[in-house]
N, C-alpha and C positions, 0 to 999 in steps of 0.2 A: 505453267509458263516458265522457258527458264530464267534463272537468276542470272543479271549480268554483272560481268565482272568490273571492278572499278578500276580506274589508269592504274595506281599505284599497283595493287594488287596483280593487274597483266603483267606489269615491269616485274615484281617480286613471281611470279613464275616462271617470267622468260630467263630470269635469274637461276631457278631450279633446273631449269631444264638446261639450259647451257653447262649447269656446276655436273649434270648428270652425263650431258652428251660428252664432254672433255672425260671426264672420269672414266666412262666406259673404253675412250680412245686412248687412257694413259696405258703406257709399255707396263708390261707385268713385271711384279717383285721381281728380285733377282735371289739364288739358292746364295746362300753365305757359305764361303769359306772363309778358311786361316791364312796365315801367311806363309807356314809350313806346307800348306798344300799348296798353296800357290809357286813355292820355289821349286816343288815336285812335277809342277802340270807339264803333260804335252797336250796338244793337239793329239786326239787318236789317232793313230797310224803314222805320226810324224813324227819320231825319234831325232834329239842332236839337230831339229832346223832354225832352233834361234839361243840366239847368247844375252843373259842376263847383266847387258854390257856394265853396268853399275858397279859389280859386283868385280873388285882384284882380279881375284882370279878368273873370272870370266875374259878378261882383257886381257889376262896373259895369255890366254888360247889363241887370241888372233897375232898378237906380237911373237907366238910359235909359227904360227902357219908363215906369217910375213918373212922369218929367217929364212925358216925350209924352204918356200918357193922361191927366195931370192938365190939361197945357194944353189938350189936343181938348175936355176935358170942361166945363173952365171953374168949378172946382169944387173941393173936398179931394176927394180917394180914398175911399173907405169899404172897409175890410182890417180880416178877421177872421182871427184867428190862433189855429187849438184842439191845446189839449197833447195831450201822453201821458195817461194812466193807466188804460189796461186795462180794468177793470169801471165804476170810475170814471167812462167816458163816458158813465155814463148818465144822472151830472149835465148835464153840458154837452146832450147832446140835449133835457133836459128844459126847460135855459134856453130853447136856441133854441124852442125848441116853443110855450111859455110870453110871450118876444117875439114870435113868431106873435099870440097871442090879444091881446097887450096893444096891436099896430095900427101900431107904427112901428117894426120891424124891417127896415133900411134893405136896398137888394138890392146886394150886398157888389161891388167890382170887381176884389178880391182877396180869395180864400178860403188858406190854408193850412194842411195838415193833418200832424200827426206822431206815428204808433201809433195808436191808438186813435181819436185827431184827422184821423188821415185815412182811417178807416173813415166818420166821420160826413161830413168834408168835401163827397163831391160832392153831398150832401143839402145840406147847409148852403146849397151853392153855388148849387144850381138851386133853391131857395127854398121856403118855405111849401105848396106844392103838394107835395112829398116829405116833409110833417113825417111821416105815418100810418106812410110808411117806414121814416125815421127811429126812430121810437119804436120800432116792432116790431122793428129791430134789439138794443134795447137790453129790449127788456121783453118781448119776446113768448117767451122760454124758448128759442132756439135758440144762445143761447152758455153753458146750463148745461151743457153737458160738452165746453165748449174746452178744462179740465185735465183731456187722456182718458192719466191715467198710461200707460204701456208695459210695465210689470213690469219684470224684470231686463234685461231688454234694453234702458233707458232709459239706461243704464252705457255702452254699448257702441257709442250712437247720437249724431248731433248733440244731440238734447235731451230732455229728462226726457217731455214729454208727443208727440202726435201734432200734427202738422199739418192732418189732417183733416179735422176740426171747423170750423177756423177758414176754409180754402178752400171748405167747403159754405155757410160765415153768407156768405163775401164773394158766390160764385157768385149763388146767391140772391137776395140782395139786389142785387146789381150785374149788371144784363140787358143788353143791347142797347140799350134805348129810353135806357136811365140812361146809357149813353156816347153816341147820338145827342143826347141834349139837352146833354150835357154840351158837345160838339162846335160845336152851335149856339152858346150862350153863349160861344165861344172865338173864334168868327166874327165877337161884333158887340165885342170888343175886351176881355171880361171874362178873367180867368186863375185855370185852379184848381192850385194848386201842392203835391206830394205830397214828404217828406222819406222816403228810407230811408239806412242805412246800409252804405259798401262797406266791407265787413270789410277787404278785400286792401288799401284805399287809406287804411284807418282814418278816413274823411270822409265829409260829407254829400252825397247827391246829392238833387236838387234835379228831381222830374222835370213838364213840364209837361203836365199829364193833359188836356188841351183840344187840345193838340196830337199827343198818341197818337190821342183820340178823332177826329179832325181826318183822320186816316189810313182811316178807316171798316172796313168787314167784322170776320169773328171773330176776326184777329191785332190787332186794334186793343183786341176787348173780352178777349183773351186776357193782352196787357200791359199795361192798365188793371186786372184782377183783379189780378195778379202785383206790380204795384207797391202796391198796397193790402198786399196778404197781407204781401207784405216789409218794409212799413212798422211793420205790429203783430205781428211774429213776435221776440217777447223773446227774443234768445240763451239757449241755455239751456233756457229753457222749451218756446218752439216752434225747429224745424229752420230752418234759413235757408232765403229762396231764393233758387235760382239762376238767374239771367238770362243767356240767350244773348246773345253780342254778337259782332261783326264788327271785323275792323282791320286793313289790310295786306293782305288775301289771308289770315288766319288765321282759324278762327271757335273760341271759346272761350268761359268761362261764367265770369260775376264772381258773389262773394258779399254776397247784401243779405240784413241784419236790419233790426232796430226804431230809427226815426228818434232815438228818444231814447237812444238810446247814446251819442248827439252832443249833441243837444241836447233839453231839455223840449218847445221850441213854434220855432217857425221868425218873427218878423216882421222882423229885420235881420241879415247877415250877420256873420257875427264880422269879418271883415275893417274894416268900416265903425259898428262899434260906437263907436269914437274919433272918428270924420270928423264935421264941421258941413258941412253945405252952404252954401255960400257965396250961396244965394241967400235974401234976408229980404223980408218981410213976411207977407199972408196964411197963414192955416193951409195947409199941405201936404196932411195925412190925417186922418182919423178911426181910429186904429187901438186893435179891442178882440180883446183876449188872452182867452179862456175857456181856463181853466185846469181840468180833469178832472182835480181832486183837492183837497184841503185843504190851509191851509197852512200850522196853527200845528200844535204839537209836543202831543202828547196822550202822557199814561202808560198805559203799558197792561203787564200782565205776561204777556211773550211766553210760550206754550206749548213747551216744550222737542220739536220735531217740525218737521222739513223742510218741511213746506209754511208751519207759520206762519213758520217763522224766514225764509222765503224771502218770502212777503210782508210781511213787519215790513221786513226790510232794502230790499226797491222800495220801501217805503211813506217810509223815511230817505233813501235816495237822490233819489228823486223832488220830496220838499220842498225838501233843501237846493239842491238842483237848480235849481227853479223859483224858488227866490226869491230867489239869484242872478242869475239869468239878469231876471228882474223889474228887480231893480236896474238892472243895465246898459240893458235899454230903457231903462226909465223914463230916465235920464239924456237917453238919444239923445234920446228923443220933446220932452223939454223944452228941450235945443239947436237942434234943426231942425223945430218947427213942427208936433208931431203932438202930434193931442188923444188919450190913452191913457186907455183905461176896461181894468178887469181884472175879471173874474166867479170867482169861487173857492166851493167847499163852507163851507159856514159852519161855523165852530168845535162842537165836542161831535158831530158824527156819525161820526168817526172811519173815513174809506173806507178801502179798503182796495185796491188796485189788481189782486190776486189772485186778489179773493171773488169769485167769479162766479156766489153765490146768489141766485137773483129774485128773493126779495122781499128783499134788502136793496137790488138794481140798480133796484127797481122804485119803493121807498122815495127814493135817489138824484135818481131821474128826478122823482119826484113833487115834491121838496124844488126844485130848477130849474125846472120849469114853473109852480109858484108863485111864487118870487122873478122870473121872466121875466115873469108875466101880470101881476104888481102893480108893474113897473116898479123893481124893487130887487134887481137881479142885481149892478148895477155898480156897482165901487167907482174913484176918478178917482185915488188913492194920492198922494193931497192930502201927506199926513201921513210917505211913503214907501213902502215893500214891509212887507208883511206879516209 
């Protein structure tokens, strides 16, 4: 006859078995390397596509390229810079969309994108002819269940929600033709610049998406999705990813999350935040920051529950964030010759960089493409940061 088992004893198995079924589901070791290899890595077959912005001399390469193309050009620059904020972007697309209609949305020669800001990027980048894209990214319902909870297994995994979601909106949206054109624009001298974070290196990489596109076939549009994903993948919230790389003779895999772990928006390097350019006269750049989120301080009483308390706190980090990081440009741009315009969510809408319900994403998007089409997106922070 069998022995039956007693309460406790069922509870003290269903305990083993859960400690064994997690276990089996956890992501495998990772190979170790150095940090010598790691300053050595590419991506296989991707030569010179990202800048280890952290590093001097890494930031003088781009403040070379900025001279050369301003003098070939004969002209300021025109550099758009779009933040973080998750649901958020559906402001910022609705700006850009909104300059569309209003006729003098200039064709950028530097785009930068960081989270959120570099899902819209290479739309932004290849211009007005992707707005339709654009928007439906952001309104067409296919990031309503980017937060696809895990159950308890969310414990046990790199992050609370799935990855999944978010790899189908980029695939999707992001084809082949969208890194061919992309490629082209890279060819007559324009640069689209993607930020994620190397967890292992605790710094920004900096990668140049015109020059993965530049590589062509589907490892090209395979690393162009992948730095995307990893640029909007919140620690935490979505899983990192991991990117192959190459170094020495070793091949091994670095961890990227969400550019703004580092920083809000990418337009100058920290290294060079202090620096004047020693060359005067004429303007240098046109550089506008859209900021994918709000930026005064709203009361609100948080709901005692995990997911609000978890968008209340991105929603605190992310202002004091940005408008710091505001300061510090704006200083830069008013020593070295840049004209800084900043587009921000106007006061009393209260975003939320979390919500990822459509009709408040849709509302978002609605509120930018109006202040875009009526020419009253930008503000010149005459007065200072927000």
């Amino acid at each position: 006859m069998p022995r039956r088992i007693a309460p406790r004893s069922r509870h003290f198995a269903a305990v083993l078995f859960t400690l064994g079924l997690t276990s089996a589901c956890a992501a495998p070791a990772r190979i170790a390397y150095t940090a010598a290899e790691q300053r050595a890595a590419i991506p296989p077959g991707f030569a010179d596509v990202r800048l280890a912005i952290a590093e001097p001399a890494e930031a003088e390469k781009l403040v070379d390229y900025f001279r050369a193309e301003r003098a070939q050009r004969g002209r300021p620059l025109e550099i758009l810079s779009l933040s973080g904020g998750g649901a958020n972007g559906a402001y910022g697309a609705g700006v850009l969309y909104g300059w569309s209609q209003h006729g003098d949305r200039p064709t950028f020669d530097v785009v930068t994108g960081i989270s959120t800001g570099a899902l819209a990027a290479p739309f932004a980048f290849l211009g007005p002819a992707y707005d339709e894209a654009l928007k439906a990214g952001y309104t067409g319902g296919q990031s309503a269940d980017l937060l696809d909870f895990r159950g308890f297994l969310a414990f046990f995994r790199p992050s609370l929600f799935s990855g999944g979601p978010l790899e189908r909106l980029v695939t999707d949206l992001v084809d082949d033709r969208v890194v061919a054109a992309v490629a082209k624009e890279h060819r007559a001298g324009r640069r689209l610049l993607v930020g994620t974070t190397n967890l292992d290196t605790q710094t920004l990489t900096l990668w140049d998406m015109g020059a993965i596109a530049l590589v062509g076939g589907p490892q090209a549009t395979q690393l162009f999705r992948r730095v995307l994903i990893a640029s909007a993948s919140v620690p935490g919230i979505f899983p990192p990813v991991m990117i192959d790389v190459q170094a020495k003779g070793r091949h091994f895999t670095e961890m990227h999350v969400d550019g703004s772990a580092v920083t809000s928006f990418f337009a100058v390097p920290d290294s060079l935040l202090l620096w004047t350019d020693q060359e005067t006269g004429e303007m240098k750049a046109r550089l506008y920051v859209l900021v994918n989120g709000a930026l005064d301080v709203a009361f609100v009483v948080t709901p005692n529950e995990t997911l609000s308390i978890l968008r209340r706190s991105f929603d605190v980090a992310s202002k004091t964030n940005t408008r710091t990081e505001l300061t510090a440009v704006a200083a830069f741009a008013k020593r070295n010759g840049l004209d800084l315009s900043v587009s921000y969510v106007p006061p009393g809408m209260n975003p939320s960089p979390l919500d990822f319900n459509q009709q408040r994403m849709t509302a978002l998007f609605e509120k930018g493409r109006s202040l875009g089409a009526g020419g009253a997106a930008w503000d010149t922070l005459e007065d200072g940061a927000p």
